[in-house]
C-alpha positions as CSV (number, residue, x, y, z in Angstrom):
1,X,0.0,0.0,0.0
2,X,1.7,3.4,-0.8
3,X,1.1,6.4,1.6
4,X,2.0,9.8,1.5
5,X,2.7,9.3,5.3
6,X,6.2,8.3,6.8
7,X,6.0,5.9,9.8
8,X,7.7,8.2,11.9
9,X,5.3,11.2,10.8
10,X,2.0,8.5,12.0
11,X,4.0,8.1,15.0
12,X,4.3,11.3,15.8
13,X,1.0,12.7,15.0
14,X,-0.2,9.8,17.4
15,X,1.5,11.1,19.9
16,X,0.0,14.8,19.6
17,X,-3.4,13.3,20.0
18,X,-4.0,12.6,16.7
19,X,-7.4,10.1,16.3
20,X,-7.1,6.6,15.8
21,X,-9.8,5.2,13.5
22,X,-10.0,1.7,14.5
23,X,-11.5,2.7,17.6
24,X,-14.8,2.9,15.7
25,X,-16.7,0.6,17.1
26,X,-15.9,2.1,20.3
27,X,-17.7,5.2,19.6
28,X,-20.2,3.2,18.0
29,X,-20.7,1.7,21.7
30,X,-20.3,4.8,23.1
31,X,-23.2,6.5,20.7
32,X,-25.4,3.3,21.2
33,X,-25.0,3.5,25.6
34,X,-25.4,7.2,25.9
35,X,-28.2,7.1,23.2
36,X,-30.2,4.4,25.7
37,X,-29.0,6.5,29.2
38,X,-29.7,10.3,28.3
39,X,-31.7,10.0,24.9
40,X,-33.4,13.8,25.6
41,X,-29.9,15.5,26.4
42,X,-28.4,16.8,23.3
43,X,-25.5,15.1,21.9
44,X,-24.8,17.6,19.2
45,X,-24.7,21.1,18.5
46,X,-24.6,22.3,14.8
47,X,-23.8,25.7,13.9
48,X,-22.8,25.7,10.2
49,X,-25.4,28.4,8.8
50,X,-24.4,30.4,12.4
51,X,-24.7,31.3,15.5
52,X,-27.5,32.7,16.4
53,X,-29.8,30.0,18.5
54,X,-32.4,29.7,15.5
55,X,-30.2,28.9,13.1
56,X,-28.5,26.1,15.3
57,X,-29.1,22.4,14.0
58,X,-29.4,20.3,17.6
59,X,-29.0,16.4,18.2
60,X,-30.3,14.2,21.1
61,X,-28.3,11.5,21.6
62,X,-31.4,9.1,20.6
63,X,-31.8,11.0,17.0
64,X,-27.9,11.0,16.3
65,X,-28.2,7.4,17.2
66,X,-31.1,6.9,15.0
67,X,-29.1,8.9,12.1
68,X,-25.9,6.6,12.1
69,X,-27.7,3.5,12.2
70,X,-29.5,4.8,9.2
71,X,-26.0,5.7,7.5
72,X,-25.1,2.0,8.4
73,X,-28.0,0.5,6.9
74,X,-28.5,2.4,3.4
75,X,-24.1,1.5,3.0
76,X,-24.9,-2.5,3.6
């Protein structure tokens, strides 16, 4: 597999807190347990088209839950 990326470059970008994205399922988990424990608190907070508290785009946990499982489902 050819990568722009040296090993020691990974390395080190891993060590600055980089993400790692085989800890997927993890979040998956973690998305799934707080969806079930707090599904009226809100999980996300979007504020592409601004700032201002009407134009905010707001998650619960249940509905972002709801969402990736839908992502998952329509990629099978």
């Amino acid at each position: 597999m050819k990568t722009l990326f040296k090993p020691d470059m990974i390395y080190k970008s891993r060590l600055l807190g980089a993400r790692r994205f085989y800890n997927i399922v993890n979040e998956y988990d973690y998305l799934k347990r707080n969806a079930f424990a707090y599904p009226k608190a809100e999980a996300i907070i979007d504020t592409f088209y601004g700032l201002e508290p009407e134009k905010r785009r707001r998650k619960t946990w249940s509905e972002a839950l709801e969402d990736v499982n839908l992502y998952i489902f329509n990629l099978m």
